[in-house]
C-alpha positions in Angstrom: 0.0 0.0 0.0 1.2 3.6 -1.1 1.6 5.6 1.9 -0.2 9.2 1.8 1.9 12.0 -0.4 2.4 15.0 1.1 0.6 18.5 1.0 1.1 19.8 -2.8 2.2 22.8 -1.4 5.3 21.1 0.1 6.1 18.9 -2.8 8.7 20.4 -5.3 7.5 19.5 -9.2 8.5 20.7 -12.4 6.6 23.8 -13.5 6.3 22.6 -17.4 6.5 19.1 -18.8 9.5 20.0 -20.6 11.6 20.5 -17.4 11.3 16.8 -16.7 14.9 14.7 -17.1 14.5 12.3 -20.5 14.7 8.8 -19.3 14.9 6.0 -20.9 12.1 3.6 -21.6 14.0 0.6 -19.7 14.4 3.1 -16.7 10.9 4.2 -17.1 9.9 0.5 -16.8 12.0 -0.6 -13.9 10.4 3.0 -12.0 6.6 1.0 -12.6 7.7 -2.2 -10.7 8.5 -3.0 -7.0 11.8 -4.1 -5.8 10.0 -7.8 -5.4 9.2 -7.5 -9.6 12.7 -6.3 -10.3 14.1 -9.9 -8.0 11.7 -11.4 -9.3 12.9 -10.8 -12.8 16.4 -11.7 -12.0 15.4 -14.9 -11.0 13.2 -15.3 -14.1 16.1 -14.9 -16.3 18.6 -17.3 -14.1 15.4 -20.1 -14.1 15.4 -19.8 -18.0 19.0 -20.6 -18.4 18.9 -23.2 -15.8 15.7 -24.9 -17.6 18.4 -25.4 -20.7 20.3 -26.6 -18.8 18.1 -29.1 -17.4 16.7 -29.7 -20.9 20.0 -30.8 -22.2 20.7 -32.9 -19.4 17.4 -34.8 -19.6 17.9 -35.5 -23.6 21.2 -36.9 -22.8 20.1 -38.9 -19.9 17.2 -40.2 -22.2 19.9 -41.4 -24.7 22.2 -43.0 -22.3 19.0 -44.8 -21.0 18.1 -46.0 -24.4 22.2 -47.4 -24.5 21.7 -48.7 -21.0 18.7 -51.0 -22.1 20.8 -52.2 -24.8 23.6 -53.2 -22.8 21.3 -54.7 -20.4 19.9 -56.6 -23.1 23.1 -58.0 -24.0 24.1 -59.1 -20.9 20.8 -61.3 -20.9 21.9 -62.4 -24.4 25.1 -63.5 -22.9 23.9 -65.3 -19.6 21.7 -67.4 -21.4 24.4 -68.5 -24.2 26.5 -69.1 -20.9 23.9 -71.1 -19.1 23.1 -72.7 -22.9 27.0 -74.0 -22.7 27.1 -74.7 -19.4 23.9 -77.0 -19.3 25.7 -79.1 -22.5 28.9 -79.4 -20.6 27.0 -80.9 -17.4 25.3 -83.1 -19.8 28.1 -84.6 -21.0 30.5 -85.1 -17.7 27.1 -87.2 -16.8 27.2 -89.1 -19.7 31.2 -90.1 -18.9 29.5 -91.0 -15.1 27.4 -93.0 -16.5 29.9 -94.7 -18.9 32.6 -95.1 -16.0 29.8 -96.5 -13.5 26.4 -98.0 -15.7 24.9 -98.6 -12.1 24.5 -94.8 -11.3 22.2 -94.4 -14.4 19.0 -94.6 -12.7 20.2 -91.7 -10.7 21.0 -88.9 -13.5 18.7 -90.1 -15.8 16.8 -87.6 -14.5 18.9 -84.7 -14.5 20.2 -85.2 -18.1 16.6 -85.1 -19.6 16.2 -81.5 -17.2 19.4 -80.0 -18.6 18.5 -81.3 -22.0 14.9 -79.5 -21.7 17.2 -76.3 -20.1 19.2 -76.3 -23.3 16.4 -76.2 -25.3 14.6 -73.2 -22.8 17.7 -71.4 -23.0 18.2 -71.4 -27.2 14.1 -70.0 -27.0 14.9 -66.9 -25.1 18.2 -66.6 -27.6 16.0 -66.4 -30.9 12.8 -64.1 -29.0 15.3 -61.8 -28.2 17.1 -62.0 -31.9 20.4 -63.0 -30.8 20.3 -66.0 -32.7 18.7 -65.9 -37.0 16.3 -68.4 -37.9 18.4 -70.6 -39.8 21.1 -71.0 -37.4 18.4 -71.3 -34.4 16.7 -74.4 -36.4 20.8 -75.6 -36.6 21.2 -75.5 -33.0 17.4 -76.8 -32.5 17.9 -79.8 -34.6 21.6 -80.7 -32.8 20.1 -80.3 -29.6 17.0 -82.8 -30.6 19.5 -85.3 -31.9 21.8 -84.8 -28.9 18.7 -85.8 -27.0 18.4 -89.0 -28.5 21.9 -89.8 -28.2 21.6 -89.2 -24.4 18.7 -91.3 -25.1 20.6 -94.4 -26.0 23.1 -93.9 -24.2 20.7 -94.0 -20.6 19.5 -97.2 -22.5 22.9 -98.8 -23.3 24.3 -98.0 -19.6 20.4 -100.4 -18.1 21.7 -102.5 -20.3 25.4 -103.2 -19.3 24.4 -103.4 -15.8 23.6 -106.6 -16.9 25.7 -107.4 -19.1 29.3 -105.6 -18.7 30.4 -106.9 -22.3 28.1 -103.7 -23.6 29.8 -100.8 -21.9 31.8 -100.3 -25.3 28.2 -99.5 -26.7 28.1 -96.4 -24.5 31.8 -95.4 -25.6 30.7 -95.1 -29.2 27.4 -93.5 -28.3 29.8 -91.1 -26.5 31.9 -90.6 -29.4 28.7 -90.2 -31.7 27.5 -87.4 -29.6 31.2 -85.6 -29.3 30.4 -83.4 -32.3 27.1 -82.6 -31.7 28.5 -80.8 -28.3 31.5 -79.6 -29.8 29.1 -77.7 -32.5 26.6 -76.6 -30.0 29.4 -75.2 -27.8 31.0 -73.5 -30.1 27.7 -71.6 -31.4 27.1 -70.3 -27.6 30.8 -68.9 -27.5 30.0 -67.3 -30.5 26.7 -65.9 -29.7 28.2 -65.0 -26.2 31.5 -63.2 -28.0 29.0 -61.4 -30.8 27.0 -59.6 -27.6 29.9 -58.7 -25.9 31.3 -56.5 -28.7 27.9 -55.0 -29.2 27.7 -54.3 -25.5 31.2 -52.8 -25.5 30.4 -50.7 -28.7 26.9 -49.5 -26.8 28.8 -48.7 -23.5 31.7 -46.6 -26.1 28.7 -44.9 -27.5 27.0 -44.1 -24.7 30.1 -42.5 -23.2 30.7 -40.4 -26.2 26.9 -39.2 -25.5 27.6 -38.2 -22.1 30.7 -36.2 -23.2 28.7 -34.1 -25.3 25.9 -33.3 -22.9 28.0 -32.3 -20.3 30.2 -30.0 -22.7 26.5 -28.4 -23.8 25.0 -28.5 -20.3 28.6 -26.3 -19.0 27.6 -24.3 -22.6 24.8 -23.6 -21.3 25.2 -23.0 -17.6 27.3 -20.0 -18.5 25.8 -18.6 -20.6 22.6 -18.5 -18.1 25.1 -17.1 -15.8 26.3 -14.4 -17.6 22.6 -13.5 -18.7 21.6 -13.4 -15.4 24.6 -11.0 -14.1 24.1 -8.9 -16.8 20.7 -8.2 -15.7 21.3 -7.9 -11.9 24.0 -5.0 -13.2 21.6 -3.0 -15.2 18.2 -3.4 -12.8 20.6 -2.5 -9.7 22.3 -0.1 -11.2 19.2 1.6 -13.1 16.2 0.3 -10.8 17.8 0.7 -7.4 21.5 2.0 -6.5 20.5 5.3 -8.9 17.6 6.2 -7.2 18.7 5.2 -3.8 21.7 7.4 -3.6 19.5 10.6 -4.9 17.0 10.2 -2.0 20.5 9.2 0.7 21.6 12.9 -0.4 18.3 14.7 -0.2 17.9 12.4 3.5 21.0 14.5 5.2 20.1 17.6 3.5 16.8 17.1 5.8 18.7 16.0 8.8 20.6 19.3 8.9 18.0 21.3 8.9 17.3 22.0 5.1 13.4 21.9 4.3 14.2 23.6 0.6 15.3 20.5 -0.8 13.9 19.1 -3.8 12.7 15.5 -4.3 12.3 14.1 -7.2 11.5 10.5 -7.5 7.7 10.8 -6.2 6.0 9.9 -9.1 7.8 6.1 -8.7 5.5 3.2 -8.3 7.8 1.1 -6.8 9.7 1.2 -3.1 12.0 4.3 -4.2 8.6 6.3 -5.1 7.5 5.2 -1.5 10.7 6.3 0.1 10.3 9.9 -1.8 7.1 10.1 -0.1 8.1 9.1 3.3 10.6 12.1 3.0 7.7 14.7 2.1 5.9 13.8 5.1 9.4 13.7 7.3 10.4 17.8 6.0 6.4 18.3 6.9 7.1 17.0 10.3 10.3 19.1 10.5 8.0 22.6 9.7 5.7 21.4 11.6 8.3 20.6 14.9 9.8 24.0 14.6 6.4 26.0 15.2 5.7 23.5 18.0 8.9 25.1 19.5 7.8 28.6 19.1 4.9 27.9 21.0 6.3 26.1 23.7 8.5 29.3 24.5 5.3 31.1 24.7 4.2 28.4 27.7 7.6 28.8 29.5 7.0 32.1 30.0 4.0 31.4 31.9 5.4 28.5 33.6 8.3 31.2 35.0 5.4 32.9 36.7 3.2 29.9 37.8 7.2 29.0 39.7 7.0 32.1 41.6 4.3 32.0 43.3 4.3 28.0 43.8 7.9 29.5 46.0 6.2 32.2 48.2 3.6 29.2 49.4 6.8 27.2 49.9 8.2 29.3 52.0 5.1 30.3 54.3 4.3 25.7 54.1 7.9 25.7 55.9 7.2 28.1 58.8 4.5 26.5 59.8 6.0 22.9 59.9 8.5 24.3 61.9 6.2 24.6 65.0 4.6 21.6 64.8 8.4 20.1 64.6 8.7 21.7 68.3 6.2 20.2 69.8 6.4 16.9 68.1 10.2 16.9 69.7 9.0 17.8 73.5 6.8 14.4 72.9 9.7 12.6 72.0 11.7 13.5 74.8 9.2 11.7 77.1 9.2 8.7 74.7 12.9 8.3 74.9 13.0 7.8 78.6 10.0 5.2 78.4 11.6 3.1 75.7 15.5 3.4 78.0 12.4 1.7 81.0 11.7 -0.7 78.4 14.7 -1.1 76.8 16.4 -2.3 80.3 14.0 -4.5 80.5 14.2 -6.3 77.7 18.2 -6.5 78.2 17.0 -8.5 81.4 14.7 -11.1 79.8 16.9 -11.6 77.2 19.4 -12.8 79.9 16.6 -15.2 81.0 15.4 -16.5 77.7 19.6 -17.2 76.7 19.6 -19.4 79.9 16.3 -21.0 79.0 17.5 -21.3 75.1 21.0 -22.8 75.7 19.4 -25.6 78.5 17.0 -26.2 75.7 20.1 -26.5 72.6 21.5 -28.9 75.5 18.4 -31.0 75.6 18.0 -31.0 72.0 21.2 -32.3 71.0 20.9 -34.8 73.9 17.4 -36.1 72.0 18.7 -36.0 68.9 21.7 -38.3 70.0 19.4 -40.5 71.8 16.9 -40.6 68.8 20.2 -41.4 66.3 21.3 -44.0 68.4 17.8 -46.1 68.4 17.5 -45.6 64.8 21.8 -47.0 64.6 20.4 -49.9 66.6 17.3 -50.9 64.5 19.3 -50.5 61.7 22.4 -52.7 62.3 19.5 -55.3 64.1 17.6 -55.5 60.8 21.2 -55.8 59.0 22.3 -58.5 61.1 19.5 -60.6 60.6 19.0 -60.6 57.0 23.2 -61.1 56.9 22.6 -64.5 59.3 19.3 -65.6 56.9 21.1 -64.8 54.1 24.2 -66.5 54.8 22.4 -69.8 55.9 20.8 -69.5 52.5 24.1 -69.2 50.8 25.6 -72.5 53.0 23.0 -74.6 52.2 22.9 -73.4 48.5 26.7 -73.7 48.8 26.1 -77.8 49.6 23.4 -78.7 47.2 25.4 -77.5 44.7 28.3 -79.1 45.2 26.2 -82.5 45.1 25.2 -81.5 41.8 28.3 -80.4 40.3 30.0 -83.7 41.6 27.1 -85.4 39.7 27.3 -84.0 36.7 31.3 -83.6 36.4 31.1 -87.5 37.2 28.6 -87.9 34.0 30.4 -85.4 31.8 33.8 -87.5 32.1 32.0 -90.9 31.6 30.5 -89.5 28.1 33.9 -88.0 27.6 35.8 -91.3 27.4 31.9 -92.9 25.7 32.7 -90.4 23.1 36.7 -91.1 23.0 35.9 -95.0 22.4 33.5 -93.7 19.1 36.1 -91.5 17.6 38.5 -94.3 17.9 36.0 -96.7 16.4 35.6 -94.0 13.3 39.2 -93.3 13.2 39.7 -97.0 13.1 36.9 -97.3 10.0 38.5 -94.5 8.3 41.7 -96.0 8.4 40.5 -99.1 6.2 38.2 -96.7 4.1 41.4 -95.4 3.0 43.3 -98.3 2.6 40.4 -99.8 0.6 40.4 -96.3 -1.6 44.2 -97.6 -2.6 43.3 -100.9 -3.1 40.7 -99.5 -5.7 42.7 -96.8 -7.4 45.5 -99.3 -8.2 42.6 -101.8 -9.7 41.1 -99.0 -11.8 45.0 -98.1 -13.0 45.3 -101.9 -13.9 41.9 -101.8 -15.7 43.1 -98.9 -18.0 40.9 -96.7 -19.8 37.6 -98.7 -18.2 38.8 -98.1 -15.3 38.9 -94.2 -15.2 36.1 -93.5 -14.0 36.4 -95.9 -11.2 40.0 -94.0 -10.4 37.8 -90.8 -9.9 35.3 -92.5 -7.3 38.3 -94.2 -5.7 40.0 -90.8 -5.3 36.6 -88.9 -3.8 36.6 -91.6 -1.0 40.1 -91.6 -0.1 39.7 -88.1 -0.4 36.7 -88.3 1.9 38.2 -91.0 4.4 41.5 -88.5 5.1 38.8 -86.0 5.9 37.2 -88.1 8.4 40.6 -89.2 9.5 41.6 -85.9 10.4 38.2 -84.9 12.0 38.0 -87.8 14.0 41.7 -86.6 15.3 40.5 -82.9 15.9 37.5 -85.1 18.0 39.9 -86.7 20.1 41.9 -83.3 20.8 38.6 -81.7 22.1 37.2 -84.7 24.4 40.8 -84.5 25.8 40.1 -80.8 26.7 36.9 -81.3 27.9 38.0 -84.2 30.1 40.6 -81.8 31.6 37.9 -79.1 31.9 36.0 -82.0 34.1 39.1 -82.5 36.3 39.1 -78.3 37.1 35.3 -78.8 38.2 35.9 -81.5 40.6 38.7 -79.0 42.1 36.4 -76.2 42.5 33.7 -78.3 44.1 36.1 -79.0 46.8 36.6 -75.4 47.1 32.9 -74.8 48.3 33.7 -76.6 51.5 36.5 -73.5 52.0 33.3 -71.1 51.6 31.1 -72.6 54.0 33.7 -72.2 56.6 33.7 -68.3 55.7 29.7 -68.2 56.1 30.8 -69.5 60.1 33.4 -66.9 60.2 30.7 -64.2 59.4 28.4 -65.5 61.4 30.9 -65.0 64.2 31.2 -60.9 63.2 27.5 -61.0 63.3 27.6 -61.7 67.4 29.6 -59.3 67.6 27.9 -56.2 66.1 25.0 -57.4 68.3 27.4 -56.9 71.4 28.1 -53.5 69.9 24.2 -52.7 69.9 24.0 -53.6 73.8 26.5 -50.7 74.5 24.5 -48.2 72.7 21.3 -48.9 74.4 23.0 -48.3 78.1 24.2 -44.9 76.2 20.3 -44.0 75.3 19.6 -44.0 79.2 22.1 -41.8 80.0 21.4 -39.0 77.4 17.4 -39.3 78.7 18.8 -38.2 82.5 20.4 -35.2 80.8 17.7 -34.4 79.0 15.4 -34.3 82.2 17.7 -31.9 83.8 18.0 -30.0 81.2 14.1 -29.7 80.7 13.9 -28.2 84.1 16.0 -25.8 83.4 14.5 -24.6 81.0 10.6 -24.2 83.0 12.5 -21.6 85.8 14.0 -19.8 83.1 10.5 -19.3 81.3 8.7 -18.6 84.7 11.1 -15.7 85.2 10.6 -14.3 81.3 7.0 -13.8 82.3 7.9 -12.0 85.5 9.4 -9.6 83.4 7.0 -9.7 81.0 4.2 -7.9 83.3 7.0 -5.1 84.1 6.9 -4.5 80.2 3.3 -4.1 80.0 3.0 -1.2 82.3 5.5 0.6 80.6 4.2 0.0 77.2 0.8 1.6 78.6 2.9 5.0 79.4 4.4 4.3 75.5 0.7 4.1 74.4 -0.2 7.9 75.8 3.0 9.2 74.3 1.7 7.7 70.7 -1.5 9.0 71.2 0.0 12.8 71.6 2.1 12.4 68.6 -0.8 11.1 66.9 -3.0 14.0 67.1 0.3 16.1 66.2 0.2 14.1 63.2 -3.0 14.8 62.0 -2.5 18.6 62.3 0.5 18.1 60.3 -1.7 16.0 57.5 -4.6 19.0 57.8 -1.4 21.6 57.1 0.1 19.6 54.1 -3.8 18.9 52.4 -4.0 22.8 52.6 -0.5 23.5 51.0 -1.5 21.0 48.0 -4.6 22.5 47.4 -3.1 26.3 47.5 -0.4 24.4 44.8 -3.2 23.1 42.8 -4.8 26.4 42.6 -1.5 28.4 41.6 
């Protein structure tokens, strides 16, 4: 809201329109609009340069998503090549299970036929994502069909030569059949898988030459909304608000001396400065207007100067007649002085009294007090030393029955310990003829040749496994020989519980004698109560003797009460005498 301009007869305008000072039209636009506008502007112009900035940013974050999606994509590509090959390779180190060992068949039958139907899963994602073309899809298809049926015959060779072990060399050349079939699917999954990672490298190259750019544009662009923006904070301070604000600054002290003739010019503003010019108007308005105050306040000393003089003769005349009442207010005085040296005597001597009375009663106090400490010592320590004797009974007998138990237990702990010691003999001792049984069978299967290979493997997982169990069953043995030792400590702290019961006797013992301790007390209660009662008589003569002196008080303080009463009507005369000076002042 515009505050209200100032009387047009103090406001200095132009005479003629041609005396105004040519502006320009920008600093004819930035007068129209607040200081709010003109930030608000600045602002406007830094958001525009940062919205292209942000524009560029987003376009090159939407093109490095689009290269993102297509390395992501290749990555699929290349896990399910890799899981394609890895499925085929499994498939075959079955078959050469089965071939070493026909009797396993039955168990990876199964898993053959659900890596063969993986293959097959795997080479469908390939060609719906396009990694693979048709023809070279219906390729792989077709050796992965016949690859089947191989497997096939072979599962049906391997029943077979359970039977009959003559027709093992049936599954070697169904193994050798099926060689090239895995060879070529193999080698088309390395390819597929080496073909998405040159496109993915390419992508990931491609996308970092995208983000290159947009950050070079995106800096571009940043200062160049920078520069924008500092350009027009220069002109709209310089124009809009440093111009203006130093005119009205010079015209402001010209006011503050004292100078109402100067001339403001930037009244017809819209904005703050405008607001500020009329502010000024109205403060050299209240500067005329302040120095005709002053003229008339001289006029009103000079009848103040008068009012003063004769507010000083009732002074004077006021202070004459307090002087008399002063007199006789001191002859009453006088006769209160000697009644209050009576009384004052007087008091001197009961206070004598009640310091006898006072220091019997500190004496009986502190006797009461010691004798009320030392029954509240005795219940104390009493209620301490019987919890401490129920306590400790608890802890002896706890103390026994536990030792019972831990004997029983340490006794059962040991007996399982050497239970367990005799079964990790027994396993050590079977592991020891696993192993020997392993070399028996690995020097067979070298006789036997190339049958025999597979066998070697099998006999070299179960020496492999009896070793393990040889050395676990040692690293058994080492710990039951800790935990037996571990029973031995047990069996020496139990006999160390005996030791603590013993100590529960011993404080038992101190007990008695903290109740002796109590006994003594008690006899020192009785003697503090006799003090107390001779105190406590004491302290009834002094009191009888403070009330003596207490009567001889009361008649003086009657004399005192006549004295006040003379003052008293003084006092009002003195009130009548000051109500008439105030209202001869008020009427001045």
């Amino acid at each position: 809201m515009r505050r209200r301009p100032a009387p047009s007869s103090l406001v200095c305008r132009p005479s003629a329109p041609h005396a105004r000072p040519i502006r320009s039209r920008s600093t004819a636009m930035l007068a129209r609009i607040g200081l709010t506008q003109k930030t608000l502007l600045i602002v406007a112009v830094l958001a525009f340069g940062l919205s292209a900035v942000a524009a560029v940013g987003v376009r090159g974050l939407n093109r490095d998503r689009e290269r993102l999606g297509s390395v992501q994509g290749g990555g699929q590509v290349a896990l399910d090549a890799a899981g394609l090959k890895t499925r085929i390779t499994a498939i075959n180190r079955a078959e050469f299970a089965v071939a070493a060992n026909p009797a396993v068949v039955d168990r990876f039958s199964e898993r053959l036929q659900s890596d063969l139907d993986g293959a097959l899963a795997d080479l469908a994602r390939l060609v719906e994502r396009g990694a693979v073309a048709k023809a070279d899809a219906a390729r792989l298809e077709a050796d992965l069909t016949q690859y089947g049926q191989n497997i096939k015959k072979v599962i049906g060779a391997a029943q077979v030569a359970i039977l009959d072990p003559t027709a093992r060399d049936a599954i070697v050349d169904l193994l050798l059949d099926g060689r090239e079939l895995v060879e070529r699917i193999e080698a088309a999954a390395s390819a597929i898988s080496s073909g998405t990672a040159a496109s993915a490298a390419s992508a990931a190259q491609a996308a970092d030459a995208d983000a290159a750019d947009a950050i070079a544009v995106m800096i571009g662009a940043a200062a160049l909304a920078a520069l924008l923006g500092a350009l027009t904070a220069v002109l709209i301070a310089r124009v809009g608000i440093i111009g203006p604000l130093q005119r009205n600054l010079s015209a402001l002290r010209r006011l503050s001396e004292g100078d109402v003739s100067v001339a403001i010019t930037d009244g017809h503003r819209r904005d703050e400065i405008g607001a500020m010019a009329d502010a000024m108007q109205e403060f050299r308005h209240a500067l005329e207007t302040r120095a005709a105050l002053e003229r008339e306040a001289m006029a009103r000393t000079e009848t103040d100067l008068r009012r003063a003089r004769r507010i000083d003769a009732l002074t004077h005349e006021f202070r004459e007649r307090i002087g008399a009442i002063t007199a006789e207010l001191s002859n009453a005085s006088g006769s209160l002085e000697q009644t209050a040296e009576d009384m004052t005597k007087i008091a001197e001597d009961a206070l004598s009294m009640s310091s006898n009375a006072s220091q019997a009663a500190s004496q009986s106090g502190h006797a009461v007090t010691s004798v009320a400490a030392a029954t509240e010592q005795i219940a104390v320590t009493v209620n301490d030393m019987a919890s401490q004797i129920d306590r400790m009974r608890g802890i002896a007998d706890e103390a026994l029955h536990g030792g019972e138990r831990t004997v029983a237990r340490t006794r059962q702990v040991t007996s399982a310990v050497d239970s367990a010691q005799q079964i990790a003999n027994f396993i050590s001792a079977i592991a020891a003829r696993t192993h020997l049984l392993a070399l028996n069978a690995t020097i067979e299967a070298a006789r036997a040749g190339e049958y025999g290979r597979g066998f070697a493997i099998v006999a070299g997982e179960v020496k492999e496994l009896a070793q393990q169990v040889s050395r676990a069953t040692d690293d058994i043995g080492e710990r039951l020989r800790d935990l037996h030792g571990l029973a031995s400590a047990s069996m020496t702290e139990v006999e160390g519980m005996h030791a603590v019961t013993e100590d529960l006797g011993e404080a038992c013992a101190l007990i008695s004698a903290a109740i002796e301790e109590q006994s003594a007390a008690v006899a020192e209660i009785s003697q503090r109560m006799a003090e107390a009662a001779v105190n406590t008589n004491t302290v009834t003569d002094g009191i009888t003797a403070v009330a003596e002196r207490a009567e001889r008080s009361t008649a003086r303080a009657g004399e005192v009460l006549r004295s006040a009463g003379h003052l008293s009507d003084q006092a009002d005369r003195l009130t009548s005498s000051v109500s008439g000076f105030l209202h001869s002042m008020a009427a001045a």
